[in-house]
N, C-alpha and C positions, 0 to 999 in steps of 0.2 A: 761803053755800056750806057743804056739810055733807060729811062723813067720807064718805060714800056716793059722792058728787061727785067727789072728787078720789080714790076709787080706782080708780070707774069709768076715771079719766082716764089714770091710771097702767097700769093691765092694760091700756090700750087700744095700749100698748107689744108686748106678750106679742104672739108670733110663734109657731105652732106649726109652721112649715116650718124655724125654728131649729134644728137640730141642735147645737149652740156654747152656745148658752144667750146670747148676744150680748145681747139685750134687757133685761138683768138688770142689767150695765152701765148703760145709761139710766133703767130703772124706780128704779132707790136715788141720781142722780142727782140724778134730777126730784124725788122725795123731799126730800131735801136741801135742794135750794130751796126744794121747798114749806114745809117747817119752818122755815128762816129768815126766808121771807117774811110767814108769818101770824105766827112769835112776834114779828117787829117790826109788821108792822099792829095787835096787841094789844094789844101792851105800846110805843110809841112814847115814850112817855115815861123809860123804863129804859135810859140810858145803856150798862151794862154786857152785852153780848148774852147773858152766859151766867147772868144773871140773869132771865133776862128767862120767863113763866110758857107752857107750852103751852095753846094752846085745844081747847076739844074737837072741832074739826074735824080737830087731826091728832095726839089724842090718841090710841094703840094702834095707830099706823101701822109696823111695822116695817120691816127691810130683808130684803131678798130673798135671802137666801144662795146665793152660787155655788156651785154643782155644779164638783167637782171631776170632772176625766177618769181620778185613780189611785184604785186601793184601799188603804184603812191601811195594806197590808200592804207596796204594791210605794214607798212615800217611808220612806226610812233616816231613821230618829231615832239620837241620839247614839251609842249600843251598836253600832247597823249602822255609822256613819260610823269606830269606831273599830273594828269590826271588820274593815273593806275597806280600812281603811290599815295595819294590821298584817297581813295575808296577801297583799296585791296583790303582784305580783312585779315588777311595773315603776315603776321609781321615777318617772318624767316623766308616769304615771297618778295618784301619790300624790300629787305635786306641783301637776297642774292640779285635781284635786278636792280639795284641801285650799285652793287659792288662790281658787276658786269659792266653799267654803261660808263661808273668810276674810273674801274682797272684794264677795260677792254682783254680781260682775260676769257678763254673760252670756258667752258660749262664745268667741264670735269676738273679743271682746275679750281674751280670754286669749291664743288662740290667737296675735293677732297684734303682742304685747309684744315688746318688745327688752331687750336687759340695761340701755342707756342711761333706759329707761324705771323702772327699780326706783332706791331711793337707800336707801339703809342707814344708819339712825341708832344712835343709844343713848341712853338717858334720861340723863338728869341722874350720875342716881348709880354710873353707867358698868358696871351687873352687867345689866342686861335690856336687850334690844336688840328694834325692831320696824323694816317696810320699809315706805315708801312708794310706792305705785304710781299712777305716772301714765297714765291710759288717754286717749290722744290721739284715738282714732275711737270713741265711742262712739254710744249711740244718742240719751243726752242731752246729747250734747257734753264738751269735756275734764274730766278731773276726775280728783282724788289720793284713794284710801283706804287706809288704811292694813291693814297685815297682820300680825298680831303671832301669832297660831297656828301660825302657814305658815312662817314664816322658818328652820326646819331644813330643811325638803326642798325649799325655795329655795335654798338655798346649797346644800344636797349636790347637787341638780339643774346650777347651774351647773357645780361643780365636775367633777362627770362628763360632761359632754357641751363644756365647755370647758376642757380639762386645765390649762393654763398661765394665759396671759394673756387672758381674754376680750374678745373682739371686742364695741366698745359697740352696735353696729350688725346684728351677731350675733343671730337669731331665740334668743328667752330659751327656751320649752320645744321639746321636740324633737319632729320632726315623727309619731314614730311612736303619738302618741296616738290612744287608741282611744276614739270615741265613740258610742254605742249609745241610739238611741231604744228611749222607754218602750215596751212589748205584746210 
């Protein structure tokens, strides 16, 4: 089997009705395999996989870089993300985007937290405090991450939309979030 062989095999993924670029998924996949599979055919005797030597069958095979749908300009790096939290004027906007780029949780999972779902610690040495978030529906199932950036406009959030005593059961952000696809 030669380099020639198994690219052929791979571009024979490539779809030009693709608009999505979908097949680029698969293409660095199958990749993948491929490279594990021949560096253990080669080297079978080298216990250790990450020792183990490429052949030149799938020597200078790269992967396929995904195409992005945004321009550099319209994804916020740090300067934008601290820009749009300092002039936003709605705090439960400041709140769900700060707990997004915190918790790298998707949308609906935010959206559909409760306060019974946050738990409030403090480290050890009882001066820094971070919140736990447990996301009950998500798309890979339960799971807790934590939020240690986000935890001021957590609290202020509850605090204004639940004046007194918060209801555990009480939708945690409020409903007037505004969300705006890319274009």
């Amino acid at each position: 089997m030669t380099k020639n062989d198994i690219l052929e095999h791979l571009n024979s993924f490539r779809n030009a009705d693709d608009n999505n670029n979908r097949w680029i998924d698969t293409h660095n996949y199958r990749q993948m395999i491929f490279n594990k599979f021949f560096r253990w055919l080669y080297n079978p005797d080298q216990p250790d996989s990450t020792k183990r030597e490429k052949p030149d069958c799938i020597k200078g095979l790269k992967v396929t870089k995904q195409k992005t749908f945004y321009a550099s300009g319209q994804i916020l790096n740090q300067r934008g993300r601290a820009m749009f939290l300092r002039y936003c004027p709605l705090g439960s906007d400041i709140c769900y985007h700060s707990m997004g780029m915190g918790s790298s949780a998707r949308h609906y999972e935010l959206l559909g937290l409760r306060i019974k779902d946050l738990e409030f610690n403090t480290i050890k040495d009882g001066k820094h405090q971070y919140t736990l978030v447990r996301i009950q529906k998500g798309k890979t199932g339960p799971r807790t991450v934590p939020l240690i950036d986000a935890l001021p406009y957590v609290k202020e959030c509850i605090q204004r939309n639940h004046n007194s005593v918060p209801i555990l059961t009480a939708g945690y952000l409020c409903q007037k979030i505004i969300i705006t696809a890319p274009g």
